[in-house]
mmCIF file of the N, C-alpha and C atoms, coordinates in Angstrom:
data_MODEL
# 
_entry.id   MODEL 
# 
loop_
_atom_site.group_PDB 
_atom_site.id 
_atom_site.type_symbol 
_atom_site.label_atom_id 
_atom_site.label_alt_id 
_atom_site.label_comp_id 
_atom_site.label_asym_id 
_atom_site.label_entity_id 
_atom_site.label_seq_id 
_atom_site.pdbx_PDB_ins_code 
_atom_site.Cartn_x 
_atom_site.Cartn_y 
_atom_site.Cartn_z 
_atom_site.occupancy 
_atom_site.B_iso_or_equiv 
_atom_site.pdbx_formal_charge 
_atom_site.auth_seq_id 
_atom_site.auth_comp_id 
_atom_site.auth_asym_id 
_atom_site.auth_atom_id 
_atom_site.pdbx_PDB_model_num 
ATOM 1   N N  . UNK A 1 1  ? 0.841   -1.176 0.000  1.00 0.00 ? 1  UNK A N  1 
ATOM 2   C CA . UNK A 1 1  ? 0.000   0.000  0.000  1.00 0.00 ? 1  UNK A CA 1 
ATOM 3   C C  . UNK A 1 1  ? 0.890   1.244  0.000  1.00 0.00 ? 1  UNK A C  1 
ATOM 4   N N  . UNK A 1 2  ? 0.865   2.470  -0.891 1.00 0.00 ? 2  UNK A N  1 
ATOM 5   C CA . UNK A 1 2  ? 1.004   3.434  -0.728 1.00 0.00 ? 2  UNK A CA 1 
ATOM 6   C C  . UNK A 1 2  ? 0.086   4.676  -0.380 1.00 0.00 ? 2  UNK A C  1 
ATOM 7   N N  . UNK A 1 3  ? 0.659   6.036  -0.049 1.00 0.00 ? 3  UNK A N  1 
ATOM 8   C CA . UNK A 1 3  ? -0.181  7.413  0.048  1.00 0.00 ? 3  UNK A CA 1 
ATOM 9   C C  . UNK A 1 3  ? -0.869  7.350  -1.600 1.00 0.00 ? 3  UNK A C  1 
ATOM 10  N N  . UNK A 1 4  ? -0.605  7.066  -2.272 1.00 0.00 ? 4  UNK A N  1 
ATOM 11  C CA . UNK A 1 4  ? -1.641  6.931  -3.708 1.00 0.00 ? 4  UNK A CA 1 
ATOM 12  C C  . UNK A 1 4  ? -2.743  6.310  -3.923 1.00 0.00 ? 4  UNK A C  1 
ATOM 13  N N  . UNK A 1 5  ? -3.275  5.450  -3.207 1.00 0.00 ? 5  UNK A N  1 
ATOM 14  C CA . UNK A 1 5  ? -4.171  4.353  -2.813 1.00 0.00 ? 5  UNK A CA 1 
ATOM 15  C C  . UNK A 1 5  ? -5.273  5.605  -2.796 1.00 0.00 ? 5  UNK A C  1 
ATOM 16  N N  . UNK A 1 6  ? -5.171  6.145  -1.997 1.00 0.00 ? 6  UNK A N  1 
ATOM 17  C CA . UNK A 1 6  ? -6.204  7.388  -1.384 1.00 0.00 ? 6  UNK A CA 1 
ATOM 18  C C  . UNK A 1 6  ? -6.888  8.452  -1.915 1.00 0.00 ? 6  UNK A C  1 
ATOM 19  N N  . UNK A 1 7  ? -6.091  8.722  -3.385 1.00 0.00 ? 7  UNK A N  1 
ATOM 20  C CA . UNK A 1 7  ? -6.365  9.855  -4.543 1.00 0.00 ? 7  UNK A CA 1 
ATOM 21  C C  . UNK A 1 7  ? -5.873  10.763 -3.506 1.00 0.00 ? 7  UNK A C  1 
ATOM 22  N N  . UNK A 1 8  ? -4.837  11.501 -3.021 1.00 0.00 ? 8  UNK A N  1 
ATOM 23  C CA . UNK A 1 8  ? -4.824  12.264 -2.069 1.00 0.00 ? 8  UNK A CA 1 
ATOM 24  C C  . UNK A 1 8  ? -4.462  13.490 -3.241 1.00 0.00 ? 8  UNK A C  1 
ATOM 25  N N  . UNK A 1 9  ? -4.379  15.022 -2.983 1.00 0.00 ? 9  UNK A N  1 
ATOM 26  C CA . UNK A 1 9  ? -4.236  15.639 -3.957 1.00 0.00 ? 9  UNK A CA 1 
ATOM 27  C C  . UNK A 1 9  ? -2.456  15.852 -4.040 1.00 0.00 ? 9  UNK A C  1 
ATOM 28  N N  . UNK A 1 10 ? -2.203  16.059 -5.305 1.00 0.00 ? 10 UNK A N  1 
ATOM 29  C CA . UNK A 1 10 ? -0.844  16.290 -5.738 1.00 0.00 ? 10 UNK A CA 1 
ATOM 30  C C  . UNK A 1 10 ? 0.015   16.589 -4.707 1.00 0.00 ? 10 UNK A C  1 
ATOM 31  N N  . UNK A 1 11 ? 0.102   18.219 -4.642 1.00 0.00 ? 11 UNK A N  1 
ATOM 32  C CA . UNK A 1 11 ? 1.333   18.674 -3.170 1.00 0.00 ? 11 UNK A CA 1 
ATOM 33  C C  . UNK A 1 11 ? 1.159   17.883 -2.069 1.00 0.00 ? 11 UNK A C  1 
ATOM 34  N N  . UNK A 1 12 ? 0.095   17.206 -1.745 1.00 0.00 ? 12 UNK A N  1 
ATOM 35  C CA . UNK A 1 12 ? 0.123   16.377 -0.509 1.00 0.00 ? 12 UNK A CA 1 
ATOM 36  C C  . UNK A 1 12 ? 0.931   15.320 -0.725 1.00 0.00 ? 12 UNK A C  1 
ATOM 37  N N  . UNK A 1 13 ? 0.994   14.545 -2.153 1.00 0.00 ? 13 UNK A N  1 
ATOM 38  C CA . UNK A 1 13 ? 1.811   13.152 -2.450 1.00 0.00 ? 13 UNK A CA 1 
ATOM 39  C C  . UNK A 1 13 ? 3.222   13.649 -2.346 1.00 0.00 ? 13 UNK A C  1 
ATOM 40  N N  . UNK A 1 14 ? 3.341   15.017 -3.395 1.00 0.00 ? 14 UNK A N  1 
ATOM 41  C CA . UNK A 1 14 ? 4.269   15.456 -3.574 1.00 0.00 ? 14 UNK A CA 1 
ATOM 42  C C  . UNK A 1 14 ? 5.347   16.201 -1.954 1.00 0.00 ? 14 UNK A C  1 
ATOM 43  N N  . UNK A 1 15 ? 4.670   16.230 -1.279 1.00 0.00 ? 15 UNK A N  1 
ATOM 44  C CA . UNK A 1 15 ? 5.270   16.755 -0.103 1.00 0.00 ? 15 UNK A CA 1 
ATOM 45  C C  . UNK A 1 15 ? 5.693   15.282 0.863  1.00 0.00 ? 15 UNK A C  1 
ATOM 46  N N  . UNK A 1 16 ? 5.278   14.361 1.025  1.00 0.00 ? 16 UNK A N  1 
ATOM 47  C CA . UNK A 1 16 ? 5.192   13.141 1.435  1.00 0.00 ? 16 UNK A CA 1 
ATOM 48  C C  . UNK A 1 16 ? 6.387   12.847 0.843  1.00 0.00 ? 16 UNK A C  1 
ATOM 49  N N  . UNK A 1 17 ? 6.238   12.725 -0.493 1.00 0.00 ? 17 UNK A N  1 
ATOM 50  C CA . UNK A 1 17 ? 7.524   12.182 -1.572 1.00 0.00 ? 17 UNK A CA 1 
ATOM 51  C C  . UNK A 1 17 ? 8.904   13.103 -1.037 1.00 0.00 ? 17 UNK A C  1 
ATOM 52  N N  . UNK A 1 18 ? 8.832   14.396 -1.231 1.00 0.00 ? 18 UNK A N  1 
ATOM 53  C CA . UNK A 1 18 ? 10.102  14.936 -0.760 1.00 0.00 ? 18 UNK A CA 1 
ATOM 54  C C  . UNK A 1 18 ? 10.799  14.906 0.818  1.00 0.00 ? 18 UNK A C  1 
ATOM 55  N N  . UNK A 1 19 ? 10.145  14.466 1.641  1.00 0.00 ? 19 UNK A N  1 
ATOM 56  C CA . UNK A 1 19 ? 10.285  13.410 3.238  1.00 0.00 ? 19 UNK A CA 1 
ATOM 57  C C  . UNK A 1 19 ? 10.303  12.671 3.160  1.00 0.00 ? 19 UNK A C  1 
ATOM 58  N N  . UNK A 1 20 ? 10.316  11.489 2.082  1.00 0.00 ? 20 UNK A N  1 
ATOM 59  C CA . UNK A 1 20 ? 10.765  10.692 1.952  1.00 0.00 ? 20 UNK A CA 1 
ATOM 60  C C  . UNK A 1 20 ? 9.823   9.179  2.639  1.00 0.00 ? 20 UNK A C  1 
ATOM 61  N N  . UNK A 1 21 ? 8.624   9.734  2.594  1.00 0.00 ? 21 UNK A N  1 
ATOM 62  C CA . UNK A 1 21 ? 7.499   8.848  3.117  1.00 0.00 ? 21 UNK A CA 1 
ATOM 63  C C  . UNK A 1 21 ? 6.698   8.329  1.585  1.00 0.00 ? 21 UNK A C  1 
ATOM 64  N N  . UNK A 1 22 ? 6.811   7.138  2.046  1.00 0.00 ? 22 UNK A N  1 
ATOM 65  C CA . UNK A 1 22 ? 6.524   5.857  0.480  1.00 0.00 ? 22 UNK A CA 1 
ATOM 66  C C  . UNK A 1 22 ? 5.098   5.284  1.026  1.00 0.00 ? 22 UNK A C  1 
ATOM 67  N N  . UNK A 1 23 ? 5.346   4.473  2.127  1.00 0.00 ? 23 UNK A N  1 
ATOM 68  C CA . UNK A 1 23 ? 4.403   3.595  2.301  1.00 0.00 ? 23 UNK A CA 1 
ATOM 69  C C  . UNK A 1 23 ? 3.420   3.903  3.887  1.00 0.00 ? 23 UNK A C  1 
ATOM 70  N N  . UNK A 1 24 ? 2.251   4.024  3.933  1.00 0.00 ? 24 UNK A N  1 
ATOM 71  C CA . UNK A 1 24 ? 1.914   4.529  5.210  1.00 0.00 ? 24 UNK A CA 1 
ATOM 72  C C  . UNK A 1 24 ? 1.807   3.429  6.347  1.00 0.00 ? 24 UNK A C  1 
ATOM 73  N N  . UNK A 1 25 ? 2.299   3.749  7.455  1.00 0.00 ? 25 UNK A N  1 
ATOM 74  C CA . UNK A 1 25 ? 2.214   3.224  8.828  1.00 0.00 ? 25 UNK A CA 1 
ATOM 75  C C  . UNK A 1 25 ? 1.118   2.512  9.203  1.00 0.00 ? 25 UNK A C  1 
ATOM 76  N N  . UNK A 1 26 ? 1.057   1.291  9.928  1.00 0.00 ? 26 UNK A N  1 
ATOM 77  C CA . UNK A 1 26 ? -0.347  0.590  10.441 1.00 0.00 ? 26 UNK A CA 1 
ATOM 78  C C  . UNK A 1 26 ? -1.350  1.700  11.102 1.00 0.00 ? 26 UNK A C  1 
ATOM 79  N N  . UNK A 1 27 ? -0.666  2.806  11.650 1.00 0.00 ? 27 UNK A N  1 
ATOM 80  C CA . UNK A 1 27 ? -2.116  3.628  12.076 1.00 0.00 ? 27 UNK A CA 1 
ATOM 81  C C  . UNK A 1 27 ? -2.565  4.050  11.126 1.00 0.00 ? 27 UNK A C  1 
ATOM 82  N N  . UNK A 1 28 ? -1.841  5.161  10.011 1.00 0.00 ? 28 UNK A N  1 
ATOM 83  C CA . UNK A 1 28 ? -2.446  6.004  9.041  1.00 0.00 ? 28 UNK A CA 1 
ATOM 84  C C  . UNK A 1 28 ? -2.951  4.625  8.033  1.00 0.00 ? 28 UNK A C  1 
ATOM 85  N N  . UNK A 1 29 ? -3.068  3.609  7.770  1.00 0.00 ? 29 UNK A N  1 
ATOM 86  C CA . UNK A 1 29 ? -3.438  2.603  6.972  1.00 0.00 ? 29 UNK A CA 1 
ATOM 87  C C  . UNK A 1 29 ? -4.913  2.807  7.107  1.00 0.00 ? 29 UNK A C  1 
ATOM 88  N N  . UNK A 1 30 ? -5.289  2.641  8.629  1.00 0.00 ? 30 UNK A N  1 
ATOM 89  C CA . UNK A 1 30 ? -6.543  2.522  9.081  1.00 0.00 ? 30 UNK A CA 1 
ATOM 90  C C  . UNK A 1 30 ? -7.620  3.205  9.780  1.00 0.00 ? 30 UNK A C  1 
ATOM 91  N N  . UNK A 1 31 ? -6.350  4.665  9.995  1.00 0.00 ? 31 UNK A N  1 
ATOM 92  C CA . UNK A 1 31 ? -7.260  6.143  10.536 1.00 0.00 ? 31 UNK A CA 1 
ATOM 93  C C  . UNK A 1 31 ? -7.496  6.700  8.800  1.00 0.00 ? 31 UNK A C  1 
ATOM 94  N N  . UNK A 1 32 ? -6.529  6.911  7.804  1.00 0.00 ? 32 UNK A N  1 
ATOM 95  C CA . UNK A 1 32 ? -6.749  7.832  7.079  1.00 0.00 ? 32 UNK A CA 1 
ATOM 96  C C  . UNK A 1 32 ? -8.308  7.905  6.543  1.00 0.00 ? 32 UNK A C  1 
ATOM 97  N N  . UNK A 1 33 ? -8.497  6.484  5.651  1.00 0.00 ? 33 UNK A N  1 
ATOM 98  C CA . UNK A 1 33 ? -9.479  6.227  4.977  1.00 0.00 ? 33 UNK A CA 1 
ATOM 99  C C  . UNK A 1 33 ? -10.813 6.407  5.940  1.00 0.00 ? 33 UNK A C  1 
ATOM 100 N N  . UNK A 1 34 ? -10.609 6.573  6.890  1.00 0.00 ? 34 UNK A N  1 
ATOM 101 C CA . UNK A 1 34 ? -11.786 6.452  7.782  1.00 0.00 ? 34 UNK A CA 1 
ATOM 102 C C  . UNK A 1 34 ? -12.191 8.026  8.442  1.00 0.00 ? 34 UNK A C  1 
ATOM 103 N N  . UNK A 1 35 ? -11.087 9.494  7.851  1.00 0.00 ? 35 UNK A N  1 
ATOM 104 C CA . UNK A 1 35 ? -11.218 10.400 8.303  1.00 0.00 ? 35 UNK A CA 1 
ATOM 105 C C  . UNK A 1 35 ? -11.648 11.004 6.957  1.00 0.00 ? 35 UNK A C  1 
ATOM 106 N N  . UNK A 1 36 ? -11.056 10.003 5.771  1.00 0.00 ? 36 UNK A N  1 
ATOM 107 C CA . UNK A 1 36 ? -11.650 11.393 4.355  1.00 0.00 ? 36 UNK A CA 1 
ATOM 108 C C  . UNK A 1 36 ? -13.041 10.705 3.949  1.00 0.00 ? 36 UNK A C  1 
ATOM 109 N N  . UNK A 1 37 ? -13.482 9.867  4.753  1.00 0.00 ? 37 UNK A N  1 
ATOM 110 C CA . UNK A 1 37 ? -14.516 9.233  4.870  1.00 0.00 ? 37 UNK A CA 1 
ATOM 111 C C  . UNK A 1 37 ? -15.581 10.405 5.936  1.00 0.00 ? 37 UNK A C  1 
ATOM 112 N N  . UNK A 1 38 ? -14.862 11.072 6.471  1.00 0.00 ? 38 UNK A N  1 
ATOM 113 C CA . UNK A 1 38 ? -15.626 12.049 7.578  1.00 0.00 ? 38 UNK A CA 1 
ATOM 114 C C  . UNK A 1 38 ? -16.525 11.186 8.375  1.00 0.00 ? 38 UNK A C  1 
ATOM 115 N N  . UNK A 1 39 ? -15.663 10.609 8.730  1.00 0.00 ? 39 UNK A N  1 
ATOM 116 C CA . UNK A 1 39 ? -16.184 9.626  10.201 1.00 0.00 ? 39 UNK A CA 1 
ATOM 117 C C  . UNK A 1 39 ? -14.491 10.025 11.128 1.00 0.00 ? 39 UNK A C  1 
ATOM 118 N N  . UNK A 1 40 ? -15.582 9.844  12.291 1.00 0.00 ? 40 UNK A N  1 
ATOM 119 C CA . UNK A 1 40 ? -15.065 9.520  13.547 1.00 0.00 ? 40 UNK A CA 1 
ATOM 120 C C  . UNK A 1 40 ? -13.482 8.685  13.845 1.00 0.00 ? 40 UNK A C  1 
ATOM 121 N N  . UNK A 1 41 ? -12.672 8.829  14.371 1.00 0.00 ? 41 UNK A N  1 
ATOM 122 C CA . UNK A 1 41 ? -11.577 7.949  14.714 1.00 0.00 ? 41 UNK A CA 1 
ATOM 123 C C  . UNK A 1 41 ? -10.666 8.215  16.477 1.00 0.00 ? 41 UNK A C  1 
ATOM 124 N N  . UNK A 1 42 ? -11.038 7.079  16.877 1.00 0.00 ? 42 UNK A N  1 
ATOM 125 C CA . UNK A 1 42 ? -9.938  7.090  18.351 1.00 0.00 ? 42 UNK A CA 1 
ATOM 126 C C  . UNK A 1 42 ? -9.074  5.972  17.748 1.00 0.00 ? 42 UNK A C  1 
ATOM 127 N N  . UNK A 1 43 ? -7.492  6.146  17.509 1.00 0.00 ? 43 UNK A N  1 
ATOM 128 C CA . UNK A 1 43 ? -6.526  5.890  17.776 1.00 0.00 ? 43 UNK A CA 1 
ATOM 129 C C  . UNK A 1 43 ? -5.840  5.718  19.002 1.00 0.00 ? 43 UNK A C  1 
ATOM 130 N N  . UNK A 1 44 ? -4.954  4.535  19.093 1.00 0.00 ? 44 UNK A N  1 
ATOM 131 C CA . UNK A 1 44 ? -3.832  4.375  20.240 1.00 0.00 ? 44 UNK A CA 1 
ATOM 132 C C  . UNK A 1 44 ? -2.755  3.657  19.496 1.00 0.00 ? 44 UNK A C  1 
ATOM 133 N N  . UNK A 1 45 ? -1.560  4.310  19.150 1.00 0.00 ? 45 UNK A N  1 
ATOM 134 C CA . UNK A 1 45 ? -0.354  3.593  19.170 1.00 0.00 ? 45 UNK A CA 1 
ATOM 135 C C  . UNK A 1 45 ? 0.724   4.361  19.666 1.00 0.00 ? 45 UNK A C  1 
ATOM 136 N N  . UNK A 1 46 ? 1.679   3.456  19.416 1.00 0.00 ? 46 UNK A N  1 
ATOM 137 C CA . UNK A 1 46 ? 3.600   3.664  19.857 1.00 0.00 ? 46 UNK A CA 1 
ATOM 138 C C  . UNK A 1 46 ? 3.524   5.205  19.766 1.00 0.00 ? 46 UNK A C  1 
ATOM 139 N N  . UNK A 1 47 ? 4.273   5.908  20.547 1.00 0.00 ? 47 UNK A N  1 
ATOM 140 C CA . UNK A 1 47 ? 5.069   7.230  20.042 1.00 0.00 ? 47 UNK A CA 1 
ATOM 141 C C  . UNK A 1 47 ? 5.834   6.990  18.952 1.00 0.00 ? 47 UNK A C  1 
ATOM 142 N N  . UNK A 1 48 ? 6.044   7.429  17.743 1.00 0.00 ? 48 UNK A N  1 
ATOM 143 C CA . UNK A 1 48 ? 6.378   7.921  16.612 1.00 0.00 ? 48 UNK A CA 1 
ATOM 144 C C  . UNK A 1 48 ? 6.180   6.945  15.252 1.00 0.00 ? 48 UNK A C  1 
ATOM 145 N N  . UNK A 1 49 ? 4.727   6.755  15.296 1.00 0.00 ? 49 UNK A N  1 
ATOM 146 C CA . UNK A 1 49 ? 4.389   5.256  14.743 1.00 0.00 ? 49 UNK A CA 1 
ATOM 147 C C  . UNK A 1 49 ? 3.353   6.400  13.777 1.00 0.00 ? 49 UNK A C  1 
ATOM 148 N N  . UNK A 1 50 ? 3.480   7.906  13.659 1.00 0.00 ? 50 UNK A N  1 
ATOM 149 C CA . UNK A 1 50 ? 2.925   8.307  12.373 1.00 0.00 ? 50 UNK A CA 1 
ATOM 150 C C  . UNK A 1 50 ? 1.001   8.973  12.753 1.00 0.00 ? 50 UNK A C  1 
ATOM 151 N N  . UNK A 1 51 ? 1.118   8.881  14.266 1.00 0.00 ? 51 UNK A N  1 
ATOM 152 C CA . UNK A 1 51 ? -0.600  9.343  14.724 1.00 0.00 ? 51 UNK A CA 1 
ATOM 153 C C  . UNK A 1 51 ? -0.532  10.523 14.073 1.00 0.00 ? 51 UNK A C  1 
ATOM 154 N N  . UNK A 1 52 ? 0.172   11.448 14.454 1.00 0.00 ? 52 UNK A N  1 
ATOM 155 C CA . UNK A 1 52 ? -0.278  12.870 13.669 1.00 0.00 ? 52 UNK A CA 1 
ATOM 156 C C  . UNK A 1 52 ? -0.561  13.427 12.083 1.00 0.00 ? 52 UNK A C  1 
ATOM 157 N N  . UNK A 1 53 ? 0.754   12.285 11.712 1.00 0.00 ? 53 UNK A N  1 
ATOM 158 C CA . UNK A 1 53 ? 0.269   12.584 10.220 1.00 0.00 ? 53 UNK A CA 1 
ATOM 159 C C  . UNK A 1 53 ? -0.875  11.878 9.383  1.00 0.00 ? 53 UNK A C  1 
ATOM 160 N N  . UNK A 1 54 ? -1.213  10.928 10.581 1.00 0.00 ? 54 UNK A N  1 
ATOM 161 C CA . UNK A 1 54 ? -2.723  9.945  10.276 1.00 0.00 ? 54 UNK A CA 1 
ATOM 162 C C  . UNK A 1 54 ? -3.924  11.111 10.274 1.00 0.00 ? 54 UNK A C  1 
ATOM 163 N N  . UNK A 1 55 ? -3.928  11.561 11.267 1.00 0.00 ? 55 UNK A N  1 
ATOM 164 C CA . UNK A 1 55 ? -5.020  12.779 11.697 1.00 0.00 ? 55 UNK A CA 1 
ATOM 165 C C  . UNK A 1 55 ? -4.626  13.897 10.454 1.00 0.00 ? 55 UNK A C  1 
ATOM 166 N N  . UNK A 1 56 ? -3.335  14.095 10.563 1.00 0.00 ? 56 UNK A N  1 
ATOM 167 C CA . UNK A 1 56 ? -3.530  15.802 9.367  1.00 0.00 ? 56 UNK A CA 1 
ATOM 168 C C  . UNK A 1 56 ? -3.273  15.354 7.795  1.00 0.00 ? 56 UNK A C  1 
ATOM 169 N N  . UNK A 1 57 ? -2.630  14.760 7.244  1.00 0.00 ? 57 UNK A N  1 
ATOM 170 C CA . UNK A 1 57 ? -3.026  14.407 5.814  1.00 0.00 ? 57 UNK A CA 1 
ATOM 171 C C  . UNK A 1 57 ? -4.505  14.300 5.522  1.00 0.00 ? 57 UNK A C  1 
ATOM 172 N N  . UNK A 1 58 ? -5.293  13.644 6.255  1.00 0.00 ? 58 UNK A N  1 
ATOM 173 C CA . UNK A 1 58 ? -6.865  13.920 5.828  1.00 0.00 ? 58 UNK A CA 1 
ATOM 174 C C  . UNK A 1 58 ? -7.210  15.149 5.759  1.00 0.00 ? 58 UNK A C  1 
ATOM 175 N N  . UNK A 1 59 ? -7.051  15.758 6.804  1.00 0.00 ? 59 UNK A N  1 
ATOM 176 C CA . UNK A 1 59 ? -7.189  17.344 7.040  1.00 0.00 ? 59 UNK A CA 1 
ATOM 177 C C  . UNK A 1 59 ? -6.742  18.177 6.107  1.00 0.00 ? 59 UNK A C  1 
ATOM 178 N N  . UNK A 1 60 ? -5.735  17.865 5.883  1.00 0.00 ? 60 UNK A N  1 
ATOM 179 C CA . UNK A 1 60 ? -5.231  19.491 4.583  1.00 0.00 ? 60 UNK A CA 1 
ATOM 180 C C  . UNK A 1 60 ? -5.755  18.763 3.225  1.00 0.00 ? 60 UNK A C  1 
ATOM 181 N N  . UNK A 1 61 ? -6.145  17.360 3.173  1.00 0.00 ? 61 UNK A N  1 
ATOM 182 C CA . UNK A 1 61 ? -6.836  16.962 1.577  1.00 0.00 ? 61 UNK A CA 1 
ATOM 183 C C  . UNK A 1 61 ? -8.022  17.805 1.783  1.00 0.00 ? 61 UNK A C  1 
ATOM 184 N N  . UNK A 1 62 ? -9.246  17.712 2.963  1.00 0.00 ? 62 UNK A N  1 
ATOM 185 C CA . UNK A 1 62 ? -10.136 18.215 2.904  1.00 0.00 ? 62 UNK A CA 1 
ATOM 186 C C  . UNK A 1 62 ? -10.084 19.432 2.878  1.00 0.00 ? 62 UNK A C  1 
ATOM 187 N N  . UNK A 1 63 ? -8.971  20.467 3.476  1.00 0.00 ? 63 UNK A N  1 
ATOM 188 C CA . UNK A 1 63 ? -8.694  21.548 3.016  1.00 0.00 ? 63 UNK A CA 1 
ATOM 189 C C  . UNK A 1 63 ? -8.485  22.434 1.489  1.00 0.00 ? 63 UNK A C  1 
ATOM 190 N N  . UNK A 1 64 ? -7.663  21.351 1.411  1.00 0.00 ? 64 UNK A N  1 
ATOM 191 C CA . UNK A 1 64 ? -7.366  21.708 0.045  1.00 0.00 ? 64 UNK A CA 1 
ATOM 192 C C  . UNK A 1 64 ? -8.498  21.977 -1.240 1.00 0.00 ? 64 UNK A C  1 
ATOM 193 N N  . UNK A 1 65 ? -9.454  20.960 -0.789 1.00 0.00 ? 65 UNK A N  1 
ATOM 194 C CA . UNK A 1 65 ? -10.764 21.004 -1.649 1.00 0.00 ? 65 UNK A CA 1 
ATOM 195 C C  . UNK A 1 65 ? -11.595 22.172 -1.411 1.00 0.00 ? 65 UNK A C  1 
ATOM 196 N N  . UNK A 1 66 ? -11.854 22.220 0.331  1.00 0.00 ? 66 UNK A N  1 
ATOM 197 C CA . UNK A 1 66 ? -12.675 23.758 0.341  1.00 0.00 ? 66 UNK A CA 1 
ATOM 198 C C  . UNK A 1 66 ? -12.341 24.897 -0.124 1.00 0.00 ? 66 UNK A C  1 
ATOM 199 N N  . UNK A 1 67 ? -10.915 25.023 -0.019 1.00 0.00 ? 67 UNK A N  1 
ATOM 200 C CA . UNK A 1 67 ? -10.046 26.305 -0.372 1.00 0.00 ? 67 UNK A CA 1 
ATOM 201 C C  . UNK A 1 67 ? -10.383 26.594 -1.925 1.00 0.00 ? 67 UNK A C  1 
ATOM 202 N N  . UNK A 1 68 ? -10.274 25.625 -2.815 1.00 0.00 ? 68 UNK A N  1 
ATOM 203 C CA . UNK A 1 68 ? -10.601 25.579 -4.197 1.00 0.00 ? 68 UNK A CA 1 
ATOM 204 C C  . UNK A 1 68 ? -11.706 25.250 -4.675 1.00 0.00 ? 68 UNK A C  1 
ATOM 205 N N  . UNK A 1 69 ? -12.820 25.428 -3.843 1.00 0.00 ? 69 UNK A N  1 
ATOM 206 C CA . UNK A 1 69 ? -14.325 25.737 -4.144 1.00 0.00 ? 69 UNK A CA 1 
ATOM 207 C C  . UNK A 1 69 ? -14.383 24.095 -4.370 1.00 0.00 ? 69 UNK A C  1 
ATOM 208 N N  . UNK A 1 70 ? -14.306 23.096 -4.423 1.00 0.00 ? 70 UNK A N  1 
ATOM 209 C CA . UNK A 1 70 ? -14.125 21.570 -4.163 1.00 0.00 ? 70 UNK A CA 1 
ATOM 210 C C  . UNK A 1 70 ? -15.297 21.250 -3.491 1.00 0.00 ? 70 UNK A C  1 
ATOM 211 N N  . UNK A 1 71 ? -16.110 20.386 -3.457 1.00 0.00 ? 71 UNK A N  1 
ATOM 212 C CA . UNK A 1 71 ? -16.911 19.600 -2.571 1.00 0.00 ? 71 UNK A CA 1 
ATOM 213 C C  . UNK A 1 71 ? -16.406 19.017 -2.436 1.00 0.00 ? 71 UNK A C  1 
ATOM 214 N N  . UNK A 1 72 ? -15.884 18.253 -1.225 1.00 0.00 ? 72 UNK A N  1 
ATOM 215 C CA . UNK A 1 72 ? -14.897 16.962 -0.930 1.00 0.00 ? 72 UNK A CA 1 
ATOM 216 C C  . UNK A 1 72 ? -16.040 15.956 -0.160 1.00 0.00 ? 72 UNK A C  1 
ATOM 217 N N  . UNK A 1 73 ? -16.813 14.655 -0.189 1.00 0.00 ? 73 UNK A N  1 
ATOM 218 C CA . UNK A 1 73 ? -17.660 13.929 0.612  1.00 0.00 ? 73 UNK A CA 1 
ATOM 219 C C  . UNK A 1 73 ? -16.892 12.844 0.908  1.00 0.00 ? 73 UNK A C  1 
# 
């Protein structure tokens, strides 16, 4: 599985890609799809096992859409 799986928008892949992040973490595997889904998510894992960027990659996709007049569902 990669961040492409997701249709995430360009600068988001593209920013991922230049950090050097390929493949997403067992949390973001199973929070992401379930936040651009606009549902609900409680998470618990390890310290530095990727929670935050599980929670905000959804967030700035859905951003990204409002900002550019986008309906994102």
């Amino acid at each position: 599985m990669t961040f492409n799986n997701w249709e995430l928008a360009k600068p988001i892949l593209d920013a991922l890609e230049q950090q050097g992040y390929v493949s997403p973490t067992p949390i973001q595997q199973k929070a992401i799809p379930v936040i651009l889904d606009n549902k609900d998510v409680l998470g618990c894992a390890q310290t530095g096992t990727g929670k935050t960027a599980a929670f905000v990659i959804p967030l700035l996709q859905k951003n990204l859409y409002q900002k550019n007049g986008c309906r994102y569902s």
